[in-house]
N, C-alpha and C positions, 0 to 999 in steps of 0.2 A: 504494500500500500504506500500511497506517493501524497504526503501534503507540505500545502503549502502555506506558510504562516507567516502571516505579517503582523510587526510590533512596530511600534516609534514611539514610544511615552515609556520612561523609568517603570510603574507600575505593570506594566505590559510586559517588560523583560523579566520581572519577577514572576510574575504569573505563567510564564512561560517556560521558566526553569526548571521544575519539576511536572510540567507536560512534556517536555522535549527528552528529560531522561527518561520516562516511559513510553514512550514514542521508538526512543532509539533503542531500548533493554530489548525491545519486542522486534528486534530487524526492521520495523518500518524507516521509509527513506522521508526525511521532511528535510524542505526547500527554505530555508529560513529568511527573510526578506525583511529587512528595516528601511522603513523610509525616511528615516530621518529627521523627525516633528520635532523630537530631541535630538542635536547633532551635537555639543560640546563633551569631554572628556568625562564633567562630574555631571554632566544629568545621561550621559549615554554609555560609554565605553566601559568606564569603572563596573558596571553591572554584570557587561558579560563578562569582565574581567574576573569578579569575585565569584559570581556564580557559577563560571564553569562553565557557560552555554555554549552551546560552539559558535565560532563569529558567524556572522550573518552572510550567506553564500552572496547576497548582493546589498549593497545600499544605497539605497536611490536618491538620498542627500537633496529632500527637499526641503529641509529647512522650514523655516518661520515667516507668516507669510500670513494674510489677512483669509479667514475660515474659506472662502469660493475660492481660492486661486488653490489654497494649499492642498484642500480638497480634490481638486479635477488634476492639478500636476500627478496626484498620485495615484487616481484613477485611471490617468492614460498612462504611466506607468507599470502599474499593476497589471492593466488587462494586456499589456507586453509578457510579461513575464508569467501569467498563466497559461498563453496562449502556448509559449513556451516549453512549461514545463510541464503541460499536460497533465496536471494533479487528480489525485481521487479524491481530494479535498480541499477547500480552502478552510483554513482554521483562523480566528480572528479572537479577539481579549477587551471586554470592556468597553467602552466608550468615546473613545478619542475618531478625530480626521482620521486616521490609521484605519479605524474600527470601521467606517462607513465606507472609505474609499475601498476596502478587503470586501464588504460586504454587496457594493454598488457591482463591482469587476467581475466577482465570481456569479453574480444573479445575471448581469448582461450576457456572461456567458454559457449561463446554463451548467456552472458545476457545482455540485454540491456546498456548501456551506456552512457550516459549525460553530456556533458564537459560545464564548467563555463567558459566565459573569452575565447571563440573559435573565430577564425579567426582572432587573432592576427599574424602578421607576423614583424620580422623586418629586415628580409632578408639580415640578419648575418648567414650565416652556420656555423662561428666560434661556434657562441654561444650554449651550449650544450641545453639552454632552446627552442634554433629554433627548433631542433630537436624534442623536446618531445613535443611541439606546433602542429606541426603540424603531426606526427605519431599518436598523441591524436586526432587529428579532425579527420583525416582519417579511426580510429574506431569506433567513437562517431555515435552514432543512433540519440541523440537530440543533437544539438548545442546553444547554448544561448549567442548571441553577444551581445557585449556591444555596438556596432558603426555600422553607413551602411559600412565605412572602411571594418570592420571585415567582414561584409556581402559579400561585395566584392570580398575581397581577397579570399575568400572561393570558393566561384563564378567561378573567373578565374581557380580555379585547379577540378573543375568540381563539386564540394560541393554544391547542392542546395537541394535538400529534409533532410526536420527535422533542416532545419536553422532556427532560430529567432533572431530578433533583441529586446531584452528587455532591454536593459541599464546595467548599473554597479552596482551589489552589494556593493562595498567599497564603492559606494555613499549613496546607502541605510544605507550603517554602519556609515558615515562618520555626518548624517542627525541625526541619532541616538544617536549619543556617543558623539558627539562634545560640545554639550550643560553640560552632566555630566561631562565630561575631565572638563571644565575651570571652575569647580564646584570644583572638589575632587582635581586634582593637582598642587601640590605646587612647582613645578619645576622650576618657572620662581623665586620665593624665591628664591628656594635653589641656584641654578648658581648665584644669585644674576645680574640677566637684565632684561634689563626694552622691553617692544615690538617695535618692529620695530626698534631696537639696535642691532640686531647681523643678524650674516648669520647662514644659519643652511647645516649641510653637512652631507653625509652619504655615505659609498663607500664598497663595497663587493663583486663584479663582480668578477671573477678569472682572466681576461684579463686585470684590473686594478690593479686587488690585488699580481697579483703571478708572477709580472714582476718586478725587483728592478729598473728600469730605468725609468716605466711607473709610478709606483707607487712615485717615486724621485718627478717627474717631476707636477704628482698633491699637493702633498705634502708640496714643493714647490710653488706651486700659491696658496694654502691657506695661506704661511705665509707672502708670498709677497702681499697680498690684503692688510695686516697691519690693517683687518678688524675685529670685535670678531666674533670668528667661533664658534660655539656650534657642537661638533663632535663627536655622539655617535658611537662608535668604535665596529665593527663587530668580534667578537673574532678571526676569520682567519685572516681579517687584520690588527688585532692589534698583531697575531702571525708573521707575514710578516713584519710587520713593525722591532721587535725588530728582528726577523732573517737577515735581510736585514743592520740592524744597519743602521739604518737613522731615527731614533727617534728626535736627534738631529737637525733635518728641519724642526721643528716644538716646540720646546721644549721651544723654549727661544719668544716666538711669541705672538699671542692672539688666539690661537686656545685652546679651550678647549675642550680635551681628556674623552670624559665617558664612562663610559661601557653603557651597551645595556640595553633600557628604555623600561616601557609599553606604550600601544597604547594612553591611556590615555596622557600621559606626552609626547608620539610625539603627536600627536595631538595639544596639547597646543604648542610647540614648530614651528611645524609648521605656526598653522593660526597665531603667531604672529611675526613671521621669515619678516623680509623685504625683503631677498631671499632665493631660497634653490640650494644649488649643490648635483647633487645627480647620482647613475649610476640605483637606482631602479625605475624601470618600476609603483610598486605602488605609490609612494611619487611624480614621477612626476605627476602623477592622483590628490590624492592626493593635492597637489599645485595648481593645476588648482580651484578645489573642490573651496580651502579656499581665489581665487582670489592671490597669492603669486608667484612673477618673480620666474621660474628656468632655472638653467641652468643644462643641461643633461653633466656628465661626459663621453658620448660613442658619437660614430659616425652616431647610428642611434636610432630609436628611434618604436615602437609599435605601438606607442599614437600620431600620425600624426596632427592629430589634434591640440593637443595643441601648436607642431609649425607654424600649418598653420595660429592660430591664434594671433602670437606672443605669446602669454606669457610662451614659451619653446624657448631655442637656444640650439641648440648641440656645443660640445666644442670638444668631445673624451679629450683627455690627453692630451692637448697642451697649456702646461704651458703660452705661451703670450696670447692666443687665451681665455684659462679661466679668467685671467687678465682682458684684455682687454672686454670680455663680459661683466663681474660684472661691469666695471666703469662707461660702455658706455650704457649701459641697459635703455632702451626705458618703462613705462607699458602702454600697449596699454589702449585705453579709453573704449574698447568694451571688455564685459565678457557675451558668450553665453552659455547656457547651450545644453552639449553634450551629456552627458553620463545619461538621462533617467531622469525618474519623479522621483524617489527616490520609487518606486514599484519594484523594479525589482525582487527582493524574494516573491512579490505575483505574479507575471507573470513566475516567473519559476516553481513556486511550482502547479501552476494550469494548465501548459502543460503537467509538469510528470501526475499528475492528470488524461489530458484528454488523453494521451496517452497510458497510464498503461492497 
């Protein structure tokens, strides 16, 4: 069996890491294809670097790039390279330009299609990833949920053949790597803190990032927590930040400013975060994984779950409302496991399998 798998976003190569070793355990041949949505060392390279994945047989280095342009470059791209490779599958991960344009290419041309991470909704139409969530289930032949949630949601828009419920890959990866991360990185050195001493933050969302008011206002409640923030800085919003000139809401504070880490050293930073504020949909996961309070910087949330069972609060951008979360912050005494046996890349790999 021959597929083909397109990634371009950090979260995508991890999710991919332990599909691609049960992919390959099993003789199957996969095409591995990045397109580049992420191109720099620390949001791209370091990943497959740490993870072991094998490099990408092509990358099609489309870069950053306003949502239509970046989209369709990789679309005509894409349907080059199926055409190509003649796959028994295209396999696809989550949400991103990546996720649509894998999904757009293989539907035009009539081959099968497999979406990771299906049935997610968070019924935000702002959000350009609701979009490509759900236009991706919509052409997917297999679906592979992570949640009966996801099952659901599918459900209600009339999605019921070629559904599965197999659990979370990032948990597979998360069961996997977590034991090496707090082996090999030294991060908690280097920042110089101790666990369960700081907050950890991450923010990239474009609704967050590419509003100077919105952006002020979280910016702001990190420095008024008076709390140490470990804040590894997403290059668009550390673009945003100095374009907007409000560096200075933070500068003089306890937030610590970094550029952008491997999986490894979040990882570590995570499981030993006594919170995390975050607007990604992974690291809320993520959080849950490693037992660790988050507080979601948006209004809604994917991952239902982890507020229904406490250990997530939505905040969106409302500087008293983040405040007030972090101080007042409850940890529930109950931690169930949601998101699968930690199989989930041998259940998805043995569907394509019996489907093929």
């Amino acid at each position: 069996m021959k597929i083909v798998t397109v990634v371009g976003a950090r979260p995508q190569f991890i999710k991919a890491a332990p599909v691609s070793k049960a992919l390959n355990s099993a003789g199957h041949t996969e095409y591995l294809v990045h397109t580049g949505q992420h191109y720099d060392y620390g949001m791209s390279q370091i990943f497959f670097d740490e993870l072991a994945i094998p490099q990408p047989d092509i990358n099609l280095c489309v870069g950053s790039s306003n949502h239509g342009r970046q989209t369709g470059q990789m679309l005509i791209r894409l349907e080059e390279v199926i055409l190509e490779q003649q796959p028994d599958w295209v396999l696809v991960y989550g949400d991103t330009n990546s996720t649509l344009a894998g999904a757009l290419a293989a539907a035009k041309l009539n081959v099968p299609l497999a979406h990771v991470e299906a049935g997610l909704r968070s019924f935000n139409r702002i959000m350009p990833e609701e979009h490509n969530r759900v236009l991706t289930d919509h052409c997917a032949d297999l679906l592979f949920c992570p949640t009966e949630t996801a099952v659901q949601n599918l459900a209600k828009e009339g999605i019921k053949k070629g559904v599965y419920r197999v659990g979370d890959c990032m948990y597979d990866a998360v069961l996997d790597f977590a034991k090496r991360a707090g082996q090999q990185s030294k991060i908690l050195e280097t920042l110089a803190i101790e666990p369960k001493k700081y907050l950890l933050a991450t923010l990239h969302r474009p609704y967050n990032t590419d509003n100077k008011e919105i952006l002020s206002s979280i910016l702001s409640a990190f420095a008024d927590l008076k709390e140490t923030i470990v804040f590894p800085v997403h290059p668009r919003t550390r673009k945003k930040i100095t374009a907007f000139g409000i560096s200075h809401l933070i500068e003089n504070g306890s937030v610590q400013m970094i550029d952008p880490i491997g999986y490894f050293d979040m990882l570590v930073l995570e499981k030993n975060a006594q919170m995390i504020l975050t607007d990604s949909g992974g690291i809320q996961k993520e959080a849950y994984f490693f037992a660790v309070p988050c507080v979601t910087l948006r209004s809604e949330t994917e991952w239902l779950e982890t507020v229904q069972t406490g250990w997530n609060v939505l905040t969106g951008a409302d500087h008293d409302k983040i405040v007030s979360t972090v101080k007042s912050f409850v940890r529930p005494h109950e931690h169930s496991p949601l998101y699968g046996d930690g199989n989930t890349a041998i259940h998805i790999r043995d569907i394509l399998t019996d489907s093929a």
